[in-house]
N, C-alpha and C positions, 0 to 999 in steps of 0.2 A: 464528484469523486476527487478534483484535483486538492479541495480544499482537505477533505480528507486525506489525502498523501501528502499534501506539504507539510500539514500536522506532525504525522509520522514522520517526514523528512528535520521538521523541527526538534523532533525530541530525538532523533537518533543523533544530531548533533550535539546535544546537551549530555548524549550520554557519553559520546565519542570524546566531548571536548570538556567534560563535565563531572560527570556523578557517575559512575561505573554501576551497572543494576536499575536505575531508574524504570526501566521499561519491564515491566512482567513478564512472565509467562502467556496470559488472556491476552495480555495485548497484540504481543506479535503471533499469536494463533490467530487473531481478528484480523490482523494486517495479510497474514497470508491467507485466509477466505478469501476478503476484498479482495485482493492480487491476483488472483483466480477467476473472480468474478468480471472484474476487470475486463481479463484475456479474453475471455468467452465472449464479451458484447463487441470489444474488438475485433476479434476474428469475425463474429458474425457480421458486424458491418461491411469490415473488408466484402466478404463473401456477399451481400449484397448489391457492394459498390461495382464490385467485377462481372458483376451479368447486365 
């Protein structure tokens, strides 16, 4: 997953410092799934790690 957000983290630079729009609509609805999905195996880890 990180390679996956650095991605993201790359092209939101390119739009920031770049091209205004480059990122779609699908795209950042897929970024916020992942982001979501993310949280969840996170939390469950924690939750794991704490018993």
């Amino acid at each position: 997953m990180a390679y996956y957000f650095d991605a993201c983290r790359a092209k939101r630079n390119v739009t920031d410092y770049g091209r205004a729009g480059s990122v779609s609509e699908s795209e950042a609805d897929e970024l916020l799934i992942v982001a979501k999905e993310f949280r969840e195996k996170v939390l469950r880890w924690m939750e794991e790690k704490s018993k």
